[in-house]
N, C-alpha and C positions, 0 to 999 in steps of 0.2 A: 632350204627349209622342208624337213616332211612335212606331207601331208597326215594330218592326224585327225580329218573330220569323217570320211567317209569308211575306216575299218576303225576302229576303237578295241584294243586287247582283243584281237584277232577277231571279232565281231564287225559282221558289216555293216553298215548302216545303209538306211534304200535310200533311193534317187531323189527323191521327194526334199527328205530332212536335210540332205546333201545342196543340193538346192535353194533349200532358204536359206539353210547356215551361210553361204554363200552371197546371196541377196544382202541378209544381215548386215556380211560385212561392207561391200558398196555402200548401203545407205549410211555407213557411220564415216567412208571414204568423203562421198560428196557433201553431207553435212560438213565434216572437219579439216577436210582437206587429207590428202596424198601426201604424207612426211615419210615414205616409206626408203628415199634416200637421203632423210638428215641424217649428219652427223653431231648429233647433241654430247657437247664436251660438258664432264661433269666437275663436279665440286665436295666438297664438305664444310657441316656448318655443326657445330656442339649442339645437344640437345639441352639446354639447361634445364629442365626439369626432371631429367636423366643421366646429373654429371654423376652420378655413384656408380655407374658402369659407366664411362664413358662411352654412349651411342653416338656415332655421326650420321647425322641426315644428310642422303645425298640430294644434290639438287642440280640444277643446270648452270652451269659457268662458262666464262669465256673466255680465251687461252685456249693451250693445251691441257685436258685432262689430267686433275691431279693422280697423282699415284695413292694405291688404298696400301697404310702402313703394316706392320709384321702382323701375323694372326691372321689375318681379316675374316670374317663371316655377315654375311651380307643374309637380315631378315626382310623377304617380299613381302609388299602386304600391301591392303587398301584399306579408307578409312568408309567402314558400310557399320553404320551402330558405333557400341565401343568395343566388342567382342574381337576384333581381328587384331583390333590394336592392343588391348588386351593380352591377347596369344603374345602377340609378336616381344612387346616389352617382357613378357617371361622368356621369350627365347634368347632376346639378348641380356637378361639377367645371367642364363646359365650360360650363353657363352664364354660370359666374359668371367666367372667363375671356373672356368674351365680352361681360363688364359687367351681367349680369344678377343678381338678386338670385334666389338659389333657394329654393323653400319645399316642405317636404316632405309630403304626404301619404297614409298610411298608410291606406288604407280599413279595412282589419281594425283598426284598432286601438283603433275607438270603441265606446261602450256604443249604437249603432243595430243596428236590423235586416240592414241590407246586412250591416253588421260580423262580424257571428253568423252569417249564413250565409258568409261566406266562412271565417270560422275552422272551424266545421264541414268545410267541405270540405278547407281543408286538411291538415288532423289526418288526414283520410282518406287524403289525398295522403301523407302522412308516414308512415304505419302502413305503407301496400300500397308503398313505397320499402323501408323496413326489410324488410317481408317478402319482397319479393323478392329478396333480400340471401341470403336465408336457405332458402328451398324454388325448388330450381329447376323443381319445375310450379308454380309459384304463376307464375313468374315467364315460363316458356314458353309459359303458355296464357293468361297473365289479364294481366299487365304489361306484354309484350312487344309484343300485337297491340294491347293498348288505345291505348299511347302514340304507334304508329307509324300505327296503320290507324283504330282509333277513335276517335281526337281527332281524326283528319281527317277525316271525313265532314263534309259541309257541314251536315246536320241536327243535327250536337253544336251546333253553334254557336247554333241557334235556341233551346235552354235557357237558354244561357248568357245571351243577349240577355234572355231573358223571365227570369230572376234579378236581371241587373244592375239593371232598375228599382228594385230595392231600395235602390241605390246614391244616389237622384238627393233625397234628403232632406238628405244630407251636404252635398250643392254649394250650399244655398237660397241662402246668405251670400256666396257666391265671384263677383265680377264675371265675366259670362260670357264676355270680350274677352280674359282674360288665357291666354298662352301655354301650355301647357298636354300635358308630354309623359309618357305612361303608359309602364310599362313593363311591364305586365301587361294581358290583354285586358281584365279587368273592371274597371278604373280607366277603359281607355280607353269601354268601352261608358256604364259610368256617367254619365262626363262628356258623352258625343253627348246621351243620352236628358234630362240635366240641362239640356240647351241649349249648353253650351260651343263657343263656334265658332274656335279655333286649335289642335287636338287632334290631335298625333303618337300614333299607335301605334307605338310602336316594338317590332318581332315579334322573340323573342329567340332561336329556333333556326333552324338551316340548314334543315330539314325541312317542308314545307309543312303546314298542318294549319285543318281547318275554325275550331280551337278559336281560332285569333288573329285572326278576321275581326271588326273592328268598321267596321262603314259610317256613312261620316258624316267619320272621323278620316283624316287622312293615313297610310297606312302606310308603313313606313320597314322595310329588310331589309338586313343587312348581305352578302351573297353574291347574283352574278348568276343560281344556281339556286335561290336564295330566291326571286327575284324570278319568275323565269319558270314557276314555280310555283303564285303568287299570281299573276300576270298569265293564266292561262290555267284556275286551278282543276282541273288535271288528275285526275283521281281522288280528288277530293271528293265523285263522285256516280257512279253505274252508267251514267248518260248525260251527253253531255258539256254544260259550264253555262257561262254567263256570267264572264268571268274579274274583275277587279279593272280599273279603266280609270288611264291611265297616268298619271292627272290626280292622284288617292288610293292611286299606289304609285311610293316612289323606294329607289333601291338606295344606300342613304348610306354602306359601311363600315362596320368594326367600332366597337362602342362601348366607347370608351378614356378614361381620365381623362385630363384635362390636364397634370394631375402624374406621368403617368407615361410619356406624350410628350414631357414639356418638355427632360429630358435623357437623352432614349433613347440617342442615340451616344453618350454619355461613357458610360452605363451599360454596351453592347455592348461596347466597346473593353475595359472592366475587366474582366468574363468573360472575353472571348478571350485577356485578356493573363495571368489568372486560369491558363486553361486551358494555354495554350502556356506558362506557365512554372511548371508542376509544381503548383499550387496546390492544396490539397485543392477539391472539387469539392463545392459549395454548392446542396444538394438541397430542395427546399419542396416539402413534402405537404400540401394540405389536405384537411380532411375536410367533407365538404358538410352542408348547413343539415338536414338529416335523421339526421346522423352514422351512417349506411348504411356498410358496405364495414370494419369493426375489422376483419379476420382477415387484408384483403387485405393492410391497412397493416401488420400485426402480421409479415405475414408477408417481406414486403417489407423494412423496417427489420431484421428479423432478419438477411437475406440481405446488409443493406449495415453490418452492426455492424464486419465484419472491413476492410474499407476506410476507418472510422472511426476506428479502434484504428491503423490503418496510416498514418492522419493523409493518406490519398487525398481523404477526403470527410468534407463537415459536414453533419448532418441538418436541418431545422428544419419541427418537425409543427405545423402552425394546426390546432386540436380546434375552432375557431371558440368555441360559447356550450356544446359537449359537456365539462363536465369529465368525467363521467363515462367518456366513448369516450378522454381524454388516460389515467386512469388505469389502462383497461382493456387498452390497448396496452402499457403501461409495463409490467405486471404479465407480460402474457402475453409479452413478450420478455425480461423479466427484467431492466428495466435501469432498475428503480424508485428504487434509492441512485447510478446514475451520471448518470442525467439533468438536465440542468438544465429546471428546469420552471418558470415565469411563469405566476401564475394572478391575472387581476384586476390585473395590474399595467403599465398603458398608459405610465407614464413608464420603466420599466426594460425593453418593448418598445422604444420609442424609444431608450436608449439602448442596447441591442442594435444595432438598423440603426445607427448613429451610428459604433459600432465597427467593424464590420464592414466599413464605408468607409472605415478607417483601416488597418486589421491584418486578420491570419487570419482563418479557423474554425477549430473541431474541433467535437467532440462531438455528443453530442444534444441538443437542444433543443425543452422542448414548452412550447406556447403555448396561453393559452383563456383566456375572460370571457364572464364573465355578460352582461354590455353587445352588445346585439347591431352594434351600430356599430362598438365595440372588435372584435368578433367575425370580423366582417364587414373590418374595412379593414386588422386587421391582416395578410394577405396581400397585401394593397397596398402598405406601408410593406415587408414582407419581398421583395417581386420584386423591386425595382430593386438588391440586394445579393444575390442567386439567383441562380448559373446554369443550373438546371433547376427546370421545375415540373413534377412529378407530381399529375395530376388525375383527375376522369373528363371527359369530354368534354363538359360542360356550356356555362355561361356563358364560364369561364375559358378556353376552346378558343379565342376569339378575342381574345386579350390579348396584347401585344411581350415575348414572354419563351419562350426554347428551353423545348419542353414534349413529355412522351411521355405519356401516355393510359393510366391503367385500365381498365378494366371498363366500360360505360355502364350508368346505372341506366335504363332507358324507353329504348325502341326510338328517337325521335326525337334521342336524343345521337347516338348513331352518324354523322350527320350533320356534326357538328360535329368529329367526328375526320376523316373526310374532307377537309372543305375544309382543315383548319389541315396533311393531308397533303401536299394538292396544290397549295397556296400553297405551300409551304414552311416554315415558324416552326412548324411540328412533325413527329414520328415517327406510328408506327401506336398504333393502339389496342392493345390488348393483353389478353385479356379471360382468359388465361389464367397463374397468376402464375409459372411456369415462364419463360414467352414472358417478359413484363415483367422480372425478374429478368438472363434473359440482354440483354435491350435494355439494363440500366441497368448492365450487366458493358459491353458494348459501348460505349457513352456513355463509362465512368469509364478504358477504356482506350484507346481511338483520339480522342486528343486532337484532335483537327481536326475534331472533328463540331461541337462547342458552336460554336466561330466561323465555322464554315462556317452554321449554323442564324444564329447572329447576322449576320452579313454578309447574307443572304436582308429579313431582318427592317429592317437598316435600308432596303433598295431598296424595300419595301412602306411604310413609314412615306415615303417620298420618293413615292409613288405616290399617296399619300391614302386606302391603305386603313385607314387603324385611325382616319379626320376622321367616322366617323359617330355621335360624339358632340357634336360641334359642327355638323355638320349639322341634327342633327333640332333644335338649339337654332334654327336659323337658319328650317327650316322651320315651325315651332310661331310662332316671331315672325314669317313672312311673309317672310324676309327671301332670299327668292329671286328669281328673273324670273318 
């Protein structure tokens, strides 16, 4: 196994950070135990909520290691929020559009060591989300600079490197030739230090940050300020460093499903024709994999009840895996006995969208499952019948669907409202719900904004900006000049 904590893209890193990283890793050994000589034989299992590409999730079995069948392409990833997961279910959308077989791997979700220290951290990551939500100095002084300034020092990354060895027990059974795209750094670090030699990082904010450096993997950045970023390491370090060489950085575009490319125009046209002919105005909130943000949504849904009653606009709220955050909304706007609410129910989701393609909206409508894939993709089934999504500026900031911006939770979303500005296929951020409020007053009465947003969107899908999910498939299998 190289060492990859103490030079980083030929930067070295001091004795100090060298040192904790190190520390680090010990304390995650005697917590979780030394598995650094298992042999964990693995398995597959269907992902039913994902039989329309067939994804297999790998997992641990017993026997001998099954064999991974023809094609294979293996997505790394962890579940932190829903955004990685997110990524990942687009990249095996495109694989398996591109004839590949995709297999799913979830590092947190094994009984190993890596596993436990990554759930450990993210429980962290989840709590200091929420709280930030909640205390604006928690979030001014301790959320704000960590996410923007302190994930990007080039020394966070030296931890993280010196952790992920933890990871490389899980790989022992995985042919090291196969394709191989991460959607999280520590899948992708994992797999370098495992040996893995076709390994896409695919880096998932606009925002450069030391925290997404894994050398060794190809990195892939959907915006050209992404890229010139990472190609140059600007303010990673007090003094200036070595950047990323052009060889382990490509600017691929956003990462888009295939199914939600396949009939984008017919979708645009339905909106605008939606829009320009008085239709009620088909709104999609979701609420993200931390269920962060109740009061904004609470408060929002309240402001757009009277447009809902007036049959201008249909609401439809994804709580994703939060029941709890769907009922707490319900409650605090009082619209507990007039909502229609789907809980755990993926066929009468489906046929919601189904209808929707046929006839109106109205009402309210809140959605949520347990099932984190249910969770997760039901916003993907709901966009292509949406003419607006409200978000924060996350993952979803670069997806084909008219979109205005809450709040950003971590200073590094901010980014991601930016660019989805100044492409065009979205409004500003809006961080205050007054601001957002009159934006979504604005939207629901000058009709010509939604199809003037959608007309922008289809010149950008003509452009190949939303191809960098079939990119990085093409890269991971080599399959470039």
């Amino acid at each position: 196994m190289t060492d990859r904590t103490g030079v980083i893209f030929g930067n070295e890193i001091d004795k100090k950070t060298v040192k904790k990283a190190e520390k680090s890793k010990q304390k995650y050994i005697k917590k979780y135990g030394d598995d650094s000589a298992a042999d964990y034989k693995l398995a597959f299992e269907p992902i039913d909520a994902l039989d329309f590409i067939g994804a297999q999730n790998i997992v641990f079995g017993d026997g001998e290691s099954a064999a991974f069948g023809e094609k294979p392409l293996i997505v790394g990833n962890i579940r932190m929020g829903f955004g990685h997961y997110r990524i990942s279910i687009a990249m095996a959308s495109c694989a398996k559009a591109l004839g590949y077989t995709p297999y799913w791997l979830d590092l947190a979700s094994f009984d190993a060591t890596g596993s436990k220290m990554i759930r450990e951290q993210n429980d962290l990551y989840s709590l200091a989300s929420r709280i930030s939500q909640k205390s604006r100095l928690f979030n001014k002084f301790i959320w704000e600079p960590l996410n923007s300034e302190g994930f990007k020092k080039i020394t966070y990354n030296a931890k993280d490197q010196k952790n992920s060895e933890l990871l490389v027990p899980i790989f022992r059974n995985i042919p090291k030739d196969i394709p191989y795209i991460a959607t999280h750094v520590w899948p992708a670090q994992g797999a370098i230090h495992a040996g893995m030699t076709h390994v896409v990082n695919a880096i998932p904010d606009n925002w450069p940050m030391g925290l997404h450096l894994s050398e060794g993997a190809i990195h892939t950045v959907q915006t050209p300020f992404a890229y010139l970023g990472y190609k140059t390491l600007d303010g990673f370090a007090k003094t200036p460093l070595r950047g990323i060489p052009e060889a382990q950085l490509k600017t691929v575009g956003r990462y888009v499903d295939h199914e939600l490319l396949a009939g984008l125009e017919a979708d645009n046209a339905a909106r605008a024709a939606r829009c320009e002919g008085g239709k009620p105005l088909r709104i999609l909130l979701t609420v993200g994999g931390a269920g962060a943000g109740g009061g904004m949504f609470a408060a929002m849904i309240k402001h757009l009840l009277p447009y809902v009653r007036a049959k201008k606009a249909a609401l439809f709220i994804n709580a994703g895996d939060h029941a709890d955050v769907c009922d707490s909304i319900a409650k605090q706007v009082g619209i507990e006995n007039d909502a229609r609410f789907l809980r755990n129910d993926w066929a009468g989701l489906k046929a919601l969208v189904s209808e929707l393609r046929e006839g109106d909206a109205e009402g309210v409508t809140f959605i949520c499952d347990d099932d984190i894939f249910r969770a997760v993709y039901g916003t993907n089934l709901l966009m292509p019948v949406c003419d607006l999504l409200i978000t924060k500026p996350s993952e979803l900031a670069y997806y084909p669907i008219p979109k205005v911006f809450m709040k950003h939770i971590g200073g590094h979303e901010v980014y991601g409202a930016i660019n989805g500005r100044e492409y065009g296929d979205s409004v500003n951020e809006y961080p205050e719900i007054k601001d957002l409020n009159a934006a979504l007053d604005r939207l629901l009465t000058d009709r010509e904004l939604i199809p003037h947003i959608c007309r922008r969107i289809n010149e950008l899908k003509a452009q190949g900006a939303y191809d960098g999910g079939y990119e990085c498939v093409k890269l991971a299998a080599r399959e470039f000049d």
